[in-house]
Predicted model as a PDB file, atoms N, CA, C, CB and O in Angstrom, pLDDT in the B-factor column:
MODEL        1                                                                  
ATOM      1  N   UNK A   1      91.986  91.312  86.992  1.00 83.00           N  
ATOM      2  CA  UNK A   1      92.432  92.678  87.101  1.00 83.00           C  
ATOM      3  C   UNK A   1      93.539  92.857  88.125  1.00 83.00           C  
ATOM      4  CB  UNK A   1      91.282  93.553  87.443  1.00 83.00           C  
ATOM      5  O   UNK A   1      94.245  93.857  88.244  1.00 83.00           O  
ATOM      6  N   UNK A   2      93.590  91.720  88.862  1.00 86.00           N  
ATOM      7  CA  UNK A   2      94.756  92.228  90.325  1.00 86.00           C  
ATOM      8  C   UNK A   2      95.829  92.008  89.696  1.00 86.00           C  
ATOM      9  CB  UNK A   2      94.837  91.293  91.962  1.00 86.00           C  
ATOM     10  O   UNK A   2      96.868  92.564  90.053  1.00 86.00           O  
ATOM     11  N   UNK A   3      95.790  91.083  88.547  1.00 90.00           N  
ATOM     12  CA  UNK A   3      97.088  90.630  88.476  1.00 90.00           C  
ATOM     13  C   UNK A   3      97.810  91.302  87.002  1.00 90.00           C  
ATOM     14  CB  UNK A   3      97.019  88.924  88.533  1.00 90.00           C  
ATOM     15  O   UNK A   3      98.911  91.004  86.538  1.00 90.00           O  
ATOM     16  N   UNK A   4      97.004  92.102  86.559  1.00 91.00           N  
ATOM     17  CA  UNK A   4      97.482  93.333  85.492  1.00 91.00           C  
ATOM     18  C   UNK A   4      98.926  94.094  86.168  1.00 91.00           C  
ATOM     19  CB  UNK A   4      96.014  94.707  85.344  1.00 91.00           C  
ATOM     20  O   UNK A   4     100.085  93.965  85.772  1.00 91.00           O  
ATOM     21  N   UNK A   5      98.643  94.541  86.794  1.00 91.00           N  
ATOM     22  CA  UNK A   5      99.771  95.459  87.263  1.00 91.00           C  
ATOM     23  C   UNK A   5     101.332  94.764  87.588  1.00 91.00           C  
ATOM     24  CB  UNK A   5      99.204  96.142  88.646  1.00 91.00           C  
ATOM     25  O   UNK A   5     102.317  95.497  87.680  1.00 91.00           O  
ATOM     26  N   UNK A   6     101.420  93.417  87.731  1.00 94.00           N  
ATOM     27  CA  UNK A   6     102.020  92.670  87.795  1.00 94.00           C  
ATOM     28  C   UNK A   6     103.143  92.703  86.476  1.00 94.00           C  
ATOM     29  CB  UNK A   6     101.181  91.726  88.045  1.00 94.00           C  
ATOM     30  O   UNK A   6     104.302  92.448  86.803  1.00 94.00           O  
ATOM     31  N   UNK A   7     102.943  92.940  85.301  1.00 95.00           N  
ATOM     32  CA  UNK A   7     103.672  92.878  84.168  1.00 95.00           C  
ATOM     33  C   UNK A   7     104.833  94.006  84.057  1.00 95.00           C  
ATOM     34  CB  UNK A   7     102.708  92.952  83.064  1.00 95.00           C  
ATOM     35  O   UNK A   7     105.956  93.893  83.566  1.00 95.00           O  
ATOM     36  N   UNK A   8     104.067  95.404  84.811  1.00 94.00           N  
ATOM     37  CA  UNK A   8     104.445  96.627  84.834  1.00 94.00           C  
ATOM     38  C   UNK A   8     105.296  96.464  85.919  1.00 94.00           C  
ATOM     39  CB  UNK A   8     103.425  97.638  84.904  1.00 94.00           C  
ATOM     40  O   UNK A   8     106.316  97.105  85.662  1.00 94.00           O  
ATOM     41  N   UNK A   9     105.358  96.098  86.656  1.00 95.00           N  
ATOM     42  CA  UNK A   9     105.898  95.977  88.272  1.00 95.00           C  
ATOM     43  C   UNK A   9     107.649  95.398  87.877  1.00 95.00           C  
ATOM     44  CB  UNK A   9     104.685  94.449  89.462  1.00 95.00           C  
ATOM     45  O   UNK A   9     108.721  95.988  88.005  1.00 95.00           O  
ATOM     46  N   UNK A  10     107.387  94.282  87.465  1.00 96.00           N  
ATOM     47  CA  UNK A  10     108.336  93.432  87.062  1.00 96.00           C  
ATOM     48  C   UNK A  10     109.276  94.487  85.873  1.00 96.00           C  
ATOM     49  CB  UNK A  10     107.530  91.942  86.427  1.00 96.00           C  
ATOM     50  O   UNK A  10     110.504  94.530  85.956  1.00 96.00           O  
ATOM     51  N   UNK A  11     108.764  95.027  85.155  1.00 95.00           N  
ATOM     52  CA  UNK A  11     109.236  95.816  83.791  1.00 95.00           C  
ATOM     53  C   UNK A  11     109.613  96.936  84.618  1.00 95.00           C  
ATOM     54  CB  UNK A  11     108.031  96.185  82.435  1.00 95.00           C  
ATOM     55  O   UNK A  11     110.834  96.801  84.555  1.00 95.00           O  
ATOM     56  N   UNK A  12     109.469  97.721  85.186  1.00 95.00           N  
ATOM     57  CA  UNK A  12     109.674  98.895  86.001  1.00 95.00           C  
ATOM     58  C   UNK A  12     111.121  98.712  87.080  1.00 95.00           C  
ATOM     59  CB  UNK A  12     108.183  99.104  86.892  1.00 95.00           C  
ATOM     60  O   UNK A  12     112.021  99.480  87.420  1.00 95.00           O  
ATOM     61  N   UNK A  13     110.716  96.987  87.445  1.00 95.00           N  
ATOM     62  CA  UNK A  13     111.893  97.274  88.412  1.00 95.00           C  
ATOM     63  C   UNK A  13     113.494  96.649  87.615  1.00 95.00           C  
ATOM     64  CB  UNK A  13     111.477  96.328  90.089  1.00 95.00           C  
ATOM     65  O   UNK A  13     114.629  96.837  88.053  1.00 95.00           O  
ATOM     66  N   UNK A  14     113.141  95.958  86.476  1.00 96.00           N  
ATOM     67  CA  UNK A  14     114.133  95.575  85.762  1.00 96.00           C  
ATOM     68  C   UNK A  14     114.952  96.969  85.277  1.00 96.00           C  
ATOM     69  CB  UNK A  14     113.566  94.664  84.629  1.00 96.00           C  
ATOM     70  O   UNK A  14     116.126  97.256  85.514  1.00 96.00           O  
ATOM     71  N   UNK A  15     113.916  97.766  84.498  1.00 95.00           N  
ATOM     72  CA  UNK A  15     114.705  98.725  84.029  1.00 95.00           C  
ATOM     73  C   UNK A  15     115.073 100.027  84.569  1.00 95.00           C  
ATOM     74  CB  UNK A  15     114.296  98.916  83.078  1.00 95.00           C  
ATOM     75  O   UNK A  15     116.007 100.723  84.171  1.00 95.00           O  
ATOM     76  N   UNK A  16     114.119 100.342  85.668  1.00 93.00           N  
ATOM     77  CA  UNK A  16     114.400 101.422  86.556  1.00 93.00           C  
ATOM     78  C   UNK A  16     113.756 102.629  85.406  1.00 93.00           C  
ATOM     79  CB  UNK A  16     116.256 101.528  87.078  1.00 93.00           C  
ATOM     80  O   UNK A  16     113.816 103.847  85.572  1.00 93.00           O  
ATOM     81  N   UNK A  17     113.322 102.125  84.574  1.00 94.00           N  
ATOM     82  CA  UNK A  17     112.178 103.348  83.889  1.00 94.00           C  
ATOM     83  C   UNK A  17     110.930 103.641  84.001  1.00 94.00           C  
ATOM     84  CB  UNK A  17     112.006 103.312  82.747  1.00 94.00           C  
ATOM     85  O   UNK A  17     110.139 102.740  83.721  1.00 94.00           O  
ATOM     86  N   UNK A  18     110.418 104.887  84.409  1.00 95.00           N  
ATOM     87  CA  UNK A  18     109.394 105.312  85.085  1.00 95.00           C  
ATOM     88  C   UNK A  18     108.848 106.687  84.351  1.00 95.00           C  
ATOM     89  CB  UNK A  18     109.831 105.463  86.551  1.00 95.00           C  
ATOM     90  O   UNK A  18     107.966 107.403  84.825  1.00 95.00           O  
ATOM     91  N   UNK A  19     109.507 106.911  83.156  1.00 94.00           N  
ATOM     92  CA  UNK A  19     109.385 108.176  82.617  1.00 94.00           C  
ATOM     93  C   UNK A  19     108.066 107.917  81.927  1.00 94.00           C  
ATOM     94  CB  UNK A  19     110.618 108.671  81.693  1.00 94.00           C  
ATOM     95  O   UNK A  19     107.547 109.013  82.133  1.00 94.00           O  
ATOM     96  N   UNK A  20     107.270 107.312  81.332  1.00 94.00           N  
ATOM     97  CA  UNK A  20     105.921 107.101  80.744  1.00 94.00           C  
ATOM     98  C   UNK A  20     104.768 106.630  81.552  1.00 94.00           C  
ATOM     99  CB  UNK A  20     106.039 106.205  79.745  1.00 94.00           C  
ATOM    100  O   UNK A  20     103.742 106.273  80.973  1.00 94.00           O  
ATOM    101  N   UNK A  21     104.873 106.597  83.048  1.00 95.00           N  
ATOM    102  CA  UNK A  21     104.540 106.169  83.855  1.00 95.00           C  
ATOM    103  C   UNK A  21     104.152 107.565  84.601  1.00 95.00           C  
ATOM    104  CB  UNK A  21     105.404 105.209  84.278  1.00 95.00           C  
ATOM    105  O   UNK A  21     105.091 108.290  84.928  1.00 95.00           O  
ATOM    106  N   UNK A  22     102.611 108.047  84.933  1.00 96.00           N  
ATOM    107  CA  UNK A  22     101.788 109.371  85.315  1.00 96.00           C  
ATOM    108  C   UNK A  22     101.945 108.819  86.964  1.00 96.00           C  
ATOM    109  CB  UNK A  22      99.842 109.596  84.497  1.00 96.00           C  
ATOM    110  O   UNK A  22     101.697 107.739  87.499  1.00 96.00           O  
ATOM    111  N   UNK A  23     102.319 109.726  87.316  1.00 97.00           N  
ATOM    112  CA  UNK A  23     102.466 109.711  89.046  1.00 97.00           C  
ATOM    113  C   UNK A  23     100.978 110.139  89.658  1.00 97.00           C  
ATOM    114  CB  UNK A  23     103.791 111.022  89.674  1.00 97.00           C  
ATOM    115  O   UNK A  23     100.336 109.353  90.356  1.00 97.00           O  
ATOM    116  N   UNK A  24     100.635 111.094  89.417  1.00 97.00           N  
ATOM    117  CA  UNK A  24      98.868 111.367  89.438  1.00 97.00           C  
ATOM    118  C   UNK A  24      97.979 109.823  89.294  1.00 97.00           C  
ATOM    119  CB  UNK A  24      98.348 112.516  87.795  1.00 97.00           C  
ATOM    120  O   UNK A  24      97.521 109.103  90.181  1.00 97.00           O  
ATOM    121  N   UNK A  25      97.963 109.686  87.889  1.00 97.00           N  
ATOM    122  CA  UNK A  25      97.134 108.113  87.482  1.00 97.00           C  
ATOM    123  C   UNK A  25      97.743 106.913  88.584  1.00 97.00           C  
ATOM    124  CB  UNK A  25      97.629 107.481  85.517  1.00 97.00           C  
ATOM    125  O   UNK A  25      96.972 106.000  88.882  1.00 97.00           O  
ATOM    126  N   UNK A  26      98.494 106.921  88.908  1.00 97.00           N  
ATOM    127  CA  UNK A  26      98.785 105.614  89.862  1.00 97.00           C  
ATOM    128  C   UNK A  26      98.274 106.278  91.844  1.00 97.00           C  
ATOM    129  CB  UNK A  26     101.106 105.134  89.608  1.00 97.00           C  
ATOM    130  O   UNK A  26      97.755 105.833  92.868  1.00 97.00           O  
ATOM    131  N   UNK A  27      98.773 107.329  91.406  1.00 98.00           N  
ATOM    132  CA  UNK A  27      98.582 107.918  92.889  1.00 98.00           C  
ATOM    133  C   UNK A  27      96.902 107.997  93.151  1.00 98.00           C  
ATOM    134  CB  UNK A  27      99.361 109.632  93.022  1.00 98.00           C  
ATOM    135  O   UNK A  27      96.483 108.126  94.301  1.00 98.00           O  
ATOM    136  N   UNK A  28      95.998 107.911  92.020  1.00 98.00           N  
ATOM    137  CA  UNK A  28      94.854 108.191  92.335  1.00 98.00           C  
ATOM    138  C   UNK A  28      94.183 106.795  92.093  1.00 98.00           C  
ATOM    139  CB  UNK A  28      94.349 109.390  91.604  1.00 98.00           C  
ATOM    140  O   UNK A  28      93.042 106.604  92.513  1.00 98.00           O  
ATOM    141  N   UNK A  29      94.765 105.966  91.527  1.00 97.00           N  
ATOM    142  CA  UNK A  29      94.850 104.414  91.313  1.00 97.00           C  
ATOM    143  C   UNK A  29      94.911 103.649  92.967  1.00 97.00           C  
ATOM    144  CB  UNK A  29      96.456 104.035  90.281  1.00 97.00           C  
ATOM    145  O   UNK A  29      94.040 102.866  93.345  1.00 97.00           O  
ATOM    146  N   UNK A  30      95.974 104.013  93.722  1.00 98.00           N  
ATOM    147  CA  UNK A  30      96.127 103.554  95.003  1.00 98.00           C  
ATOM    148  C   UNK A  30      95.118 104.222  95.909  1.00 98.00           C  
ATOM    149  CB  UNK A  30      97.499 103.766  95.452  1.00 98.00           C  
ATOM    150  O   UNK A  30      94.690 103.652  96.913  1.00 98.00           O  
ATOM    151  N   UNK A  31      94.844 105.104  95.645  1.00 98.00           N  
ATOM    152  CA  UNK A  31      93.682 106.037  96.481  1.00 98.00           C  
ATOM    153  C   UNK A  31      92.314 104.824  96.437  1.00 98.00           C  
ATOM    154  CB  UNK A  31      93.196 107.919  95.416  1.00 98.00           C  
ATOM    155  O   UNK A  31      91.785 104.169  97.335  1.00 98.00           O  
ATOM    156  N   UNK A  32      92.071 104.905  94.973  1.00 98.00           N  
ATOM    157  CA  UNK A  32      91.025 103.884  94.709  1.00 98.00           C  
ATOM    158  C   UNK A  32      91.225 102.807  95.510  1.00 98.00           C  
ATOM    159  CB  UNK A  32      90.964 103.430  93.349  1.00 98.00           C  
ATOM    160  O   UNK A  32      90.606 102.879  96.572  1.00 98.00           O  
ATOM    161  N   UNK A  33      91.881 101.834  95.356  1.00 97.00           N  
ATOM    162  CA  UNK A  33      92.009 100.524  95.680  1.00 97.00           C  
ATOM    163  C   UNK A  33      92.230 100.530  97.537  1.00 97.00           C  
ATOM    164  CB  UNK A  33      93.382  99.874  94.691  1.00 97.00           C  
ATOM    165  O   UNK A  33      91.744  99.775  98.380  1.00 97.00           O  
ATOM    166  N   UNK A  34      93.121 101.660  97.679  1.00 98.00           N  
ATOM    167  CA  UNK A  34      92.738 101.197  99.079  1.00 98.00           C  
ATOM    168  C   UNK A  34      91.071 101.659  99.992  1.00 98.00           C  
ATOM    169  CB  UNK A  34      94.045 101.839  99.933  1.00 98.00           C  
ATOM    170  O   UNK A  34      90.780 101.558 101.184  1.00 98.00           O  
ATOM    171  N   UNK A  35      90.391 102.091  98.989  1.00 98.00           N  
ATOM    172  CA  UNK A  35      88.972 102.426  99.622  1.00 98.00           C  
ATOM    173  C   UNK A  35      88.362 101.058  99.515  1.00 98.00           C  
ATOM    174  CB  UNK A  35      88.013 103.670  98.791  1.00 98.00           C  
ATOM    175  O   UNK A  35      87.582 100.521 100.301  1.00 98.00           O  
ATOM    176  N   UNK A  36      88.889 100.572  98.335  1.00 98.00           N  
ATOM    177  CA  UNK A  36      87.621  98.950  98.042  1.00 98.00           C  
ATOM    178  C   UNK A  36      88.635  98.207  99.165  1.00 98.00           C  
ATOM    179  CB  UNK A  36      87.541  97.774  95.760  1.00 98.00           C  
ATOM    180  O   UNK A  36      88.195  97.160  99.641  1.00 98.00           O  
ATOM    181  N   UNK A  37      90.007  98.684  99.645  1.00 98.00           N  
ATOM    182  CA  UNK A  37      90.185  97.262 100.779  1.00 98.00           C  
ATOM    183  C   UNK A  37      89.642  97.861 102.164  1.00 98.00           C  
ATOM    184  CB  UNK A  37      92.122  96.633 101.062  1.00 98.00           C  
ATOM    185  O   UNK A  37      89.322  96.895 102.857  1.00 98.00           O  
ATOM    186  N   UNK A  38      89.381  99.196 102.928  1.00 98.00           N  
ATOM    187  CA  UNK A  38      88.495  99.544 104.302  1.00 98.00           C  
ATOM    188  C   UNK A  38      87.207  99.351 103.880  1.00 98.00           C  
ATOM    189  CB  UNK A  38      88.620 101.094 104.951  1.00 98.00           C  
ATOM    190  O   UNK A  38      86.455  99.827 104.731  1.00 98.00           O  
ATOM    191  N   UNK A  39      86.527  98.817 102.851  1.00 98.00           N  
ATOM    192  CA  UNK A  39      85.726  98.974 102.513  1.00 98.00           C  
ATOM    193  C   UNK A  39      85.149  97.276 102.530  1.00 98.00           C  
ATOM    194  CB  UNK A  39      85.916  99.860 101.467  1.00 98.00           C  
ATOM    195  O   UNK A  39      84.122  96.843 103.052  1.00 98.00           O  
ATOM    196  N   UNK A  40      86.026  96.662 101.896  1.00 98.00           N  
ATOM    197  CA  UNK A  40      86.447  94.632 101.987  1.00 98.00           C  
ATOM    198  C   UNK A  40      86.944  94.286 103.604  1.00 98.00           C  
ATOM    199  CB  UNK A  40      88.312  94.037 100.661  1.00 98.00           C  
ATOM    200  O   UNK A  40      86.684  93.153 104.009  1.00 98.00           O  
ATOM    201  N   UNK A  41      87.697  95.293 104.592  1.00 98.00           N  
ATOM    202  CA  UNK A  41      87.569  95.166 105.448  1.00 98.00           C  
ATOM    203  C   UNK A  41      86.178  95.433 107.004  1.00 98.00           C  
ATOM    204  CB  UNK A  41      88.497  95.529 105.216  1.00 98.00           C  
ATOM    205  O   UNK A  41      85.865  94.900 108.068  1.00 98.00           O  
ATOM    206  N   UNK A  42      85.853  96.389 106.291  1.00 98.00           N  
ATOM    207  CA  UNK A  42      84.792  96.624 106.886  1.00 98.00           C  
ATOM    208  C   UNK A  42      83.356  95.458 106.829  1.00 98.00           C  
ATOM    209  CB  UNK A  42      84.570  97.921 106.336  1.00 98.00           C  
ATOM    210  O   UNK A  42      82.527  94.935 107.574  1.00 98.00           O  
ATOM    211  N   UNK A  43      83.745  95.511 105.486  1.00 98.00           N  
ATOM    212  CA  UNK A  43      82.343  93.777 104.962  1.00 98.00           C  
ATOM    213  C   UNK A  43      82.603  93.073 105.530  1.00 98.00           C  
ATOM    214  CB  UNK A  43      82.195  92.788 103.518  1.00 98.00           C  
ATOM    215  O   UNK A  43      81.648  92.314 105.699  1.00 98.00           O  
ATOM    216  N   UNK A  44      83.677  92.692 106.172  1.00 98.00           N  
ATOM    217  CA  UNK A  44      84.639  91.477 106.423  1.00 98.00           C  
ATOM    218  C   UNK A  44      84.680  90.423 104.844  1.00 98.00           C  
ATOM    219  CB  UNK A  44      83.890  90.467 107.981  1.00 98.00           C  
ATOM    220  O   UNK A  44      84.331  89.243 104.867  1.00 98.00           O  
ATOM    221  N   UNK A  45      85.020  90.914 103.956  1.00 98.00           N  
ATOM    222  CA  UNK A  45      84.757  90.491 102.441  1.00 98.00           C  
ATOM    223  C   UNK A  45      86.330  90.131 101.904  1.00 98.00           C  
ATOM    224  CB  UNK A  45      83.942  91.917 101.428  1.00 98.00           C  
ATOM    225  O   UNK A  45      87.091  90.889 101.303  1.00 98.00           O  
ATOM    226  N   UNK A  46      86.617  88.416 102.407  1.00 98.00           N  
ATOM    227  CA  UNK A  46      88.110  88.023 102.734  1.00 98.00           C  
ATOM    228  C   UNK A  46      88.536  88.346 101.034  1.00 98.00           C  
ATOM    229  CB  UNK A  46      88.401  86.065 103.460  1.00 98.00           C  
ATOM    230  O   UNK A  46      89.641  88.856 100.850  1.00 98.00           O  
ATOM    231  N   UNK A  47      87.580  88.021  99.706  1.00 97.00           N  
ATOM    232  CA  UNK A  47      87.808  87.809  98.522  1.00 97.00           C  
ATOM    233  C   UNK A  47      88.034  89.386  98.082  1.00 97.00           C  
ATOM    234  CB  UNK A  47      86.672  86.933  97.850  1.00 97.00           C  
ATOM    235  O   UNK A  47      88.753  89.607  97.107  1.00 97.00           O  
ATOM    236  N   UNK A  48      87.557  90.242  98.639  1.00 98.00           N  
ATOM    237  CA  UNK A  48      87.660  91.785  98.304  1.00 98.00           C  
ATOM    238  C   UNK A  48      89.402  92.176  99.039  1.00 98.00           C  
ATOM    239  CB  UNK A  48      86.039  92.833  99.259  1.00 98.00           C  
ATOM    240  O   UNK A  48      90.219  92.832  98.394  1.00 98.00           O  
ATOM    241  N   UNK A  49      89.609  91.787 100.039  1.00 98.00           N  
ATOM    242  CA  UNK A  49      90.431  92.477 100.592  1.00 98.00           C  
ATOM    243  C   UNK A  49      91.713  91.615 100.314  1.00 98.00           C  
ATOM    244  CB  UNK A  49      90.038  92.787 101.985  1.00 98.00           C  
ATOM    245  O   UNK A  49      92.815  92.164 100.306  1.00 98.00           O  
ATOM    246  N   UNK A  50      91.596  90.452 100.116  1.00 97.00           N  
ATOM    247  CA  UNK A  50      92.978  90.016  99.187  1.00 97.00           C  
ATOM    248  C   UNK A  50      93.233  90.695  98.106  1.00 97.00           C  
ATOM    249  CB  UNK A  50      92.983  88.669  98.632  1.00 97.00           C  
ATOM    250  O   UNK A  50      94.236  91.407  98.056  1.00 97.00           O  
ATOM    251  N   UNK A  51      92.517  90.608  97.240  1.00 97.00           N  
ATOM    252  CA  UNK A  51      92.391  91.025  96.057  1.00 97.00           C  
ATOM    253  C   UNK A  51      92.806  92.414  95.912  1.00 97.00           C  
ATOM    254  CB  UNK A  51      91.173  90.808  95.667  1.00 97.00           C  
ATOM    255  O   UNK A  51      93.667  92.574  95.047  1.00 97.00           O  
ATOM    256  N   UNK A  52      92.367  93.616  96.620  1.00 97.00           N  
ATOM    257  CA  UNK A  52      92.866  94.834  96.659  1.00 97.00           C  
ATOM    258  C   UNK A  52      93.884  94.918  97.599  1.00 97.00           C  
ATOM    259  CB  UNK A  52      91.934  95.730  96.871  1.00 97.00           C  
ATOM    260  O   UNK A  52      94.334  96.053  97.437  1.00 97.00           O  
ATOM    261  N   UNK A  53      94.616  94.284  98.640  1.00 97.00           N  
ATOM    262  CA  UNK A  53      95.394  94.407  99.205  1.00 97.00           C  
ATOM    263  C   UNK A  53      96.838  94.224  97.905  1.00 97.00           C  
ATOM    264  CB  UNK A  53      95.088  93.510 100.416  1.00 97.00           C  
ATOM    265  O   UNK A  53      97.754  95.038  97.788  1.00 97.00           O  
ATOM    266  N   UNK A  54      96.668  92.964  97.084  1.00 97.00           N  
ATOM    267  CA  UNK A  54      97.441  92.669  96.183  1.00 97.00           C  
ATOM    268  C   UNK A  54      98.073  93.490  95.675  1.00 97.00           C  
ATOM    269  CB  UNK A  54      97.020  92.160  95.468  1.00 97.00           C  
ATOM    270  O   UNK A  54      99.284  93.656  95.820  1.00 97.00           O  
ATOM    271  N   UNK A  55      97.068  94.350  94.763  1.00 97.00           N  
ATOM    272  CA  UNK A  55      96.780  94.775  94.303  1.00 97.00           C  
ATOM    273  C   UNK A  55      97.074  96.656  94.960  1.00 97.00           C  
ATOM    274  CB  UNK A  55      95.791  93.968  94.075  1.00 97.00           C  
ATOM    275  O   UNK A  55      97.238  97.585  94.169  1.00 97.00           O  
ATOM    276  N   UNK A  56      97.075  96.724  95.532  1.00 97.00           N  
ATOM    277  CA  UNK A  56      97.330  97.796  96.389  1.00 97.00           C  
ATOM    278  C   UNK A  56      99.021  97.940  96.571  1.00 97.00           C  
ATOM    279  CB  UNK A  56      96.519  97.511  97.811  1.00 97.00           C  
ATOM    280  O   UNK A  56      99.723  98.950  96.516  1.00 97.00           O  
ATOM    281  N   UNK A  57      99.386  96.505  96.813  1.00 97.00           N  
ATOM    282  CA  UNK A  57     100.919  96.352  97.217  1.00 97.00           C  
ATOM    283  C   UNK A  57     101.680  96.846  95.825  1.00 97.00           C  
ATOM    284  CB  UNK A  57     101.371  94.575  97.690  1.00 97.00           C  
ATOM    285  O   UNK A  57     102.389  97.851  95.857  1.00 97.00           O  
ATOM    286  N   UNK A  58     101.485  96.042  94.529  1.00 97.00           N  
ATOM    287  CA  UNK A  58     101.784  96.070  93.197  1.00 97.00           C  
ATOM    288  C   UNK A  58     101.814  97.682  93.090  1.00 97.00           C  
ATOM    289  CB  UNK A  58     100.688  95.219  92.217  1.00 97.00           C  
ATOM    290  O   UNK A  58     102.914  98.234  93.125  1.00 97.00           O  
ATOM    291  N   UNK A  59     100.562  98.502  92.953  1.00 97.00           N  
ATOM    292  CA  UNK A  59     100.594  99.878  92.553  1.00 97.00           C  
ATOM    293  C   UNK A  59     101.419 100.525  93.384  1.00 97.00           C  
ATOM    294  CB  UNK A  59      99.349 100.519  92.525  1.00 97.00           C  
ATOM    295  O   UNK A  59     102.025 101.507  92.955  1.00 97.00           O  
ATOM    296  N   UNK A  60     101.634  99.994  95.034  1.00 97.00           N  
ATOM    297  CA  UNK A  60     102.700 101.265  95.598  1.00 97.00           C  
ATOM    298  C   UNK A  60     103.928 100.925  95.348  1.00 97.00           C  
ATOM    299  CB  UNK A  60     102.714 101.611  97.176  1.00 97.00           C  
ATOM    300  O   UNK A  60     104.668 101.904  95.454  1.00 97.00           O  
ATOM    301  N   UNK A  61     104.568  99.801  95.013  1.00 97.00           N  
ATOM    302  CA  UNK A  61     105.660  99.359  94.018  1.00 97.00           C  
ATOM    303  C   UNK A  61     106.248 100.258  92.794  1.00 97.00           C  
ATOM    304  CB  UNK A  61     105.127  98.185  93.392  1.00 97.00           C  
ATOM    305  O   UNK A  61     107.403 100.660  92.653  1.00 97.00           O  
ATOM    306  N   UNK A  62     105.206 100.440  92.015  1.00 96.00           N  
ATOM    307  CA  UNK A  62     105.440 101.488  91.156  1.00 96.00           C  
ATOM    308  C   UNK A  62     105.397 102.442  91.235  1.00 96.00           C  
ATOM    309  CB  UNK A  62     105.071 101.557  90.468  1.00 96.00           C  
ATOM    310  O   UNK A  62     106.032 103.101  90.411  1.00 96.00           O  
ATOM    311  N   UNK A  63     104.570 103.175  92.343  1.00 97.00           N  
ATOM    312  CA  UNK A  63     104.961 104.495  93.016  1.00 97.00           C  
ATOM    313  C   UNK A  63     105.796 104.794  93.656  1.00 97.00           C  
ATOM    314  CB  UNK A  63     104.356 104.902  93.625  1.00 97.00           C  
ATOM    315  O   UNK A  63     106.281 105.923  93.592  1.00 97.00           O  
ATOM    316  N   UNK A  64     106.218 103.878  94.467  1.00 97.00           N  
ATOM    317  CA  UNK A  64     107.616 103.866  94.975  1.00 97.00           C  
ATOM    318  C   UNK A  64     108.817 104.314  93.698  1.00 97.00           C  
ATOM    319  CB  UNK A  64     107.886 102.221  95.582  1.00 97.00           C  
ATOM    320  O   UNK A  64     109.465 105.359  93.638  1.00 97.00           O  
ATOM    321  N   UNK A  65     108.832 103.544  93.073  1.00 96.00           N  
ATOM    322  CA  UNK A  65     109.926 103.608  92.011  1.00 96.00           C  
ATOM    323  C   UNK A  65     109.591 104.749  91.141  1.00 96.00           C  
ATOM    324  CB  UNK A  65     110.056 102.266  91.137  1.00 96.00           C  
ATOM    325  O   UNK A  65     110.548 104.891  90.381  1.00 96.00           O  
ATOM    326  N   UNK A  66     108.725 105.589  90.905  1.00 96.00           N  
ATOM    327  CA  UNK A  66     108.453 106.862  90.355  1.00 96.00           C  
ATOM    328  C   UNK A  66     108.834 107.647  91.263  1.00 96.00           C  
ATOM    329  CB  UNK A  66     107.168 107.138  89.959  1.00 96.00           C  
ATOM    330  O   UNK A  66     109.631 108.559  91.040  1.00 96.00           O  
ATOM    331  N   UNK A  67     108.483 107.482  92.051  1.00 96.00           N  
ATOM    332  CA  UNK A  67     109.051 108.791  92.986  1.00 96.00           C  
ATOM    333  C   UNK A  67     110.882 108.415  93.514  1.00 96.00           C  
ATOM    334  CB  UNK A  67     107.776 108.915  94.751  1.00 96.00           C  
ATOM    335  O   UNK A  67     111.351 109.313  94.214  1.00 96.00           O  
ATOM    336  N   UNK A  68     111.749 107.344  93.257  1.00 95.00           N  
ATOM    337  CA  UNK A  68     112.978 107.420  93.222  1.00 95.00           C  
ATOM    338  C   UNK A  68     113.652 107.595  92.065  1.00 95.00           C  
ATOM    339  CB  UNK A  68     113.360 106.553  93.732  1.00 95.00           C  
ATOM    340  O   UNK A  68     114.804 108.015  92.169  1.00 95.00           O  
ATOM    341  N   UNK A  69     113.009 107.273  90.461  1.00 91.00           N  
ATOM    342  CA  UNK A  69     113.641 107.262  89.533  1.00 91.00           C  
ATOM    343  C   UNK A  69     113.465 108.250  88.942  1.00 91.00           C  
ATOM    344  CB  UNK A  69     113.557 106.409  88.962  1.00 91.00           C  
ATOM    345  O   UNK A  69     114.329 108.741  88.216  1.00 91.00           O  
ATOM    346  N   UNK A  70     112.038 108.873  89.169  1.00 86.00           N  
ATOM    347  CA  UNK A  70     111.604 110.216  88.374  1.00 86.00           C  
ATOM    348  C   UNK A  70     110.910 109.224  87.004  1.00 86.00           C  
ATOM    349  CB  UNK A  70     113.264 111.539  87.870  1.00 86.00           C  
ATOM    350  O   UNK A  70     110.399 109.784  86.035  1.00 86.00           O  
TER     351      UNK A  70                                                      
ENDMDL                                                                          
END                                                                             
């Protein structure tokens, strides 16, 4: 699953298109993921908090670029 967002990331920054892409659904996407990493940090849970850190980085990538491209 971390590495899903990865396809989109790459496709997003090639084309600079972001128009089918829900700013809400990702924004509440990063909300998620960074609770499971204070959450992998708090466990001290090294396999949780890579994993959503990744994963965390990837989704604000594409939020980033939604909120410059529209």
């Amino acid at each position: 699953g971390t590495l899903c967002w990865l396809p989109q990331v790459i496709k997003t920054i090639r084309t600079r298109n972001t128009a089918d892409i829900s700013l809400w659904s990702q924004l509440l996407l990063l909300g998620c993921i960074t609770l499971w990493l204070v959450y992998g940090i708090a466990m001290h849970a090294l396999p949780v908090v890579i994993a959503n850190g990744f994963s965390g980085a990837l989704v604000a990538v594409i939020v980033v670029l939604k909120l410059r491209h529209g």
